[in-house]
C-alpha positions as CSV (number, residue, x, y, z in Angstrom):
1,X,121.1,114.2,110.0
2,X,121.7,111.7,106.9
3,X,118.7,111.6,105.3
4,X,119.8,108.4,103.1
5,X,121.2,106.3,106.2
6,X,117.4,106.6,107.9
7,X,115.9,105.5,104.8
8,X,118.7,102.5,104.5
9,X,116.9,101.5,108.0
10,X,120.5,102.6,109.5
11,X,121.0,105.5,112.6
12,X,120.8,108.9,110.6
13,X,123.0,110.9,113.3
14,X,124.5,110.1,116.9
15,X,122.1,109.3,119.7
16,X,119.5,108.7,117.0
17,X,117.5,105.1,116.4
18,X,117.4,103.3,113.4
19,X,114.3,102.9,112.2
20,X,112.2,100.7,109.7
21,X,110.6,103.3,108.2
22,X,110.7,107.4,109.2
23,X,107.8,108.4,111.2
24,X,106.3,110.8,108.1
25,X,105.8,107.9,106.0
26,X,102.2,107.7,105.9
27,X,102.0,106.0,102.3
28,X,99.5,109.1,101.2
29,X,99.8,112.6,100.4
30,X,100.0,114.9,103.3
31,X,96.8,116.5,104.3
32,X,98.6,120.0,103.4
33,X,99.3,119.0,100.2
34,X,95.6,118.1,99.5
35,X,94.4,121.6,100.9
36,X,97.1,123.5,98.5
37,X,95.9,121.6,95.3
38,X,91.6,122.3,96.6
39,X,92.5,125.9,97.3
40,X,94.0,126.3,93.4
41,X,97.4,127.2,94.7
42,X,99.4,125.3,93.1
43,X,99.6,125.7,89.5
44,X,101.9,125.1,85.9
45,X,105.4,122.9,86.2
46,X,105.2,121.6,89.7
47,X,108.4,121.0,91.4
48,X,107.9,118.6,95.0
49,X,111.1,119.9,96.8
50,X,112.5,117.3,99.9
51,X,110.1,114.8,98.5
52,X,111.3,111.8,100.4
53,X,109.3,108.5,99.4
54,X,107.6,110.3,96.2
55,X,103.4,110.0,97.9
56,X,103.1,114.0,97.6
57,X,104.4,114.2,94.5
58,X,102.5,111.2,93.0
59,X,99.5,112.8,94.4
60,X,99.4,116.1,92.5
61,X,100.7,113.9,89.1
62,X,97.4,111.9,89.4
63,X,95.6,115.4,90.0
64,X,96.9,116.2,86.2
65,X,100.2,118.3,87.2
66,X,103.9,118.0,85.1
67,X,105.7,117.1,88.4
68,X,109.5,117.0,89.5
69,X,110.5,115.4,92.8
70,X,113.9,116.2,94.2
71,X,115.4,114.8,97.3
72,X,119.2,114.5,98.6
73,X,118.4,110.5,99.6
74,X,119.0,108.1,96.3
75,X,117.6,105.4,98.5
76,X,114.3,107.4,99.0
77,X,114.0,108.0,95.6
78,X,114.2,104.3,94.9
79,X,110.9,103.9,96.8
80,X,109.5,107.3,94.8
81,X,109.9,105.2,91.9
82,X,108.5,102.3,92.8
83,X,105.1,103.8,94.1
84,X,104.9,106.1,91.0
85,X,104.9,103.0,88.8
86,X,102.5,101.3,90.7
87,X,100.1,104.3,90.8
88,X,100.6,104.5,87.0
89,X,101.5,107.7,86.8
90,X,105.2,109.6,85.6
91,X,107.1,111.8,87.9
92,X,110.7,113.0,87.2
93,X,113.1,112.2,90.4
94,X,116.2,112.9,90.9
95,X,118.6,113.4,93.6
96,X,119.7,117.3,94.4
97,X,120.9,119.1,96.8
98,X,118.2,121.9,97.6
99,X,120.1,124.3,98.8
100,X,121.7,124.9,94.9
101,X,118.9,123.2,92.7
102,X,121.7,122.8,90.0
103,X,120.7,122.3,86.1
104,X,117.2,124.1,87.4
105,X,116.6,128.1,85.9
106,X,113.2,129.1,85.3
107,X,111.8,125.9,85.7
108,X,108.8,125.8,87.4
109,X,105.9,127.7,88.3
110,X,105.0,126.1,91.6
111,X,107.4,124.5,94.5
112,X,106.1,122.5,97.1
113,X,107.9,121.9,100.6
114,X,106.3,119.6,102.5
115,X,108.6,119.3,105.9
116,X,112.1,120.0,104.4
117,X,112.2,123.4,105.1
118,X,112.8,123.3,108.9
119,X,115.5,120.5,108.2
120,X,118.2,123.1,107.0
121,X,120.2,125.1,109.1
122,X,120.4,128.8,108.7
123,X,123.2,128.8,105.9
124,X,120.8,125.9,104.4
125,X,117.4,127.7,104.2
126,X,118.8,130.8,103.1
127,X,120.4,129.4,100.1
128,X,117.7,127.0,99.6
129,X,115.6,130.4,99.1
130,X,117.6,131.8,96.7
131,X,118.2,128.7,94.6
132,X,114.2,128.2,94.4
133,X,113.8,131.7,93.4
134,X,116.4,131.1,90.2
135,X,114.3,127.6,89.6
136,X,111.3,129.4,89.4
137,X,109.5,131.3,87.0
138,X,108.6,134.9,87.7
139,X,104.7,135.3,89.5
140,X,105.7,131.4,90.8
141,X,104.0,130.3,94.2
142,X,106.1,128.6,97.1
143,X,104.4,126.7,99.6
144,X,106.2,125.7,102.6
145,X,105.0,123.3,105.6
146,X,107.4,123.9,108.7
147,X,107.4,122.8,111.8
148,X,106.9,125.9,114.4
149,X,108.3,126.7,117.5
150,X,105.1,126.7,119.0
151,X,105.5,122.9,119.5
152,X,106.5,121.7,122.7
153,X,109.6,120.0,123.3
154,X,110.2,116.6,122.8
155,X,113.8,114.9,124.1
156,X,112.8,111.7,123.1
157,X,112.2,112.5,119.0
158,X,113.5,116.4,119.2
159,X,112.2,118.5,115.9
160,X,113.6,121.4,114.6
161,X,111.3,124.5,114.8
162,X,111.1,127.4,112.9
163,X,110.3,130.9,114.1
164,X,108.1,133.4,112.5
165,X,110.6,136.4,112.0
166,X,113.1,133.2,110.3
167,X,110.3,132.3,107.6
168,X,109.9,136.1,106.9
169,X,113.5,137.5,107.1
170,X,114.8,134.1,104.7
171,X,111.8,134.0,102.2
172,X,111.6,138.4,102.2
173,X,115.2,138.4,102.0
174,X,115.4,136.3,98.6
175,X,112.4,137.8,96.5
176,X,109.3,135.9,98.5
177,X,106.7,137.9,99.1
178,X,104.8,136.1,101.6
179,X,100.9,136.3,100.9
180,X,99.3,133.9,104.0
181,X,101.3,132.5,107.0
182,X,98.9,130.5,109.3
183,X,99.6,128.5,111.9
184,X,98.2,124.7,112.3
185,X,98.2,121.9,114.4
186,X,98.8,118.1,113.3
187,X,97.9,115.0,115.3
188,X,100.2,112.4,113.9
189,X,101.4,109.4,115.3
190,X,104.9,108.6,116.3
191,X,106.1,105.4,117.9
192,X,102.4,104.1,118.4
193,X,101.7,107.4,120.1
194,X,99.5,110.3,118.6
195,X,101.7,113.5,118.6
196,X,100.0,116.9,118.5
197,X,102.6,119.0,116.3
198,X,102.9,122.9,115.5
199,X,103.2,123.9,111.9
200,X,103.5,126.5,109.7
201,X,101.4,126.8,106.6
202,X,103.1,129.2,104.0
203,X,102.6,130.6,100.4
204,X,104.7,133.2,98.9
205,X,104.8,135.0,95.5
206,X,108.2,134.8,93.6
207,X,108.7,138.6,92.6
């Protein structure tokens, strides 16, 4: 899928809409992202991986945290840019490919994924792994929302899903030690229709 064609308003892929705006732009934080920052998980140089129109990431600088947000789509970023100003606060974007992080080695001590995670292919979220272990800091925490395969299939907006043994042979494989891996639901709405949507919450300790 290109990421930067959807948010041009353009067809990301083939047999694919354009769109005004992507269906995950709620213009606020996501509800995980709230429930990682009240738990006390997230913690020192925060670095908001796949952070899309910048609302997460804005979210946790106005909670006090240094941020970085990183996202493949310069037109995105544009937009990250523009809300951060007008929320008054200072967050660092900048356009990357996650799956190498490049110019990023021991960097921060927190990395939150909210939804890009599931968006890489196999290749993708293996690398993406490694490259977040080598931007991280040892004892750093990981959180990931997925989506799960526990979520039915849709043909008319088909998601990518996620498996279990996937988050734990990837994340295990590249020095994550998982430390929770629950499973939630979302109600969200898509195309004037509330959804009901399988994820996966994670957090994992960089070893």
């Amino acid at each position: 899928m290109d990421f930067d064609a959807l948010y041009r308003g353009e067809s990301p892929g083939e047999g694919i809409p354009a769109m005004a705006s992507p269906p995950w732009d709620t213009k606020a934080p996501k509800e995980n992202v709230i429930a990682w920052h009240t738990s006390g998980w997230i913690h020192g140089d925060v670095l908001d991986v796949g952070c899309g129109l910048g609302d997460n990431a804005i979210y946790l600088a106005k909670n006090g945290y240094h941020v970085t947000g990183l996202d493949i789509s310069p037109t995105a970023l544009i937009t990250a840019e523009r809300r951060a100003a007008d929320a008054g606060v200072q967050v660092k974007f900048a356009v990357t490919d996650a799956t190498r992080l490049a110019g990023y080695t021991d960097a921060f001590d927190t990395i939150v994924d909210s939804g890009m995670f599931h968006c890489l292919d196999d290749e993708g979220k293996r690398s993406y792994a490694a490259a977040a272990h080598r931007a991280t800091r040892p004892g750093a925490t990981l959180l990931i929302s997925c989506f799960s395969d526990a979520s039915p299939a849709d043909t008319e907006w088909p998601r990518p899903s996620v498996p279990e043994r996937t988050l734990r042979d990837v994340l295990g494989g590249a020095g994550w030690d998982i430390e929770s891996l629950e499973p939630a639901t979302v109600r969200r709405e898509v195309d004037g229709t509330e959804t009901e949507m399988a994820f996966w919450y994670v957090r994992a300790r960089r070893r």
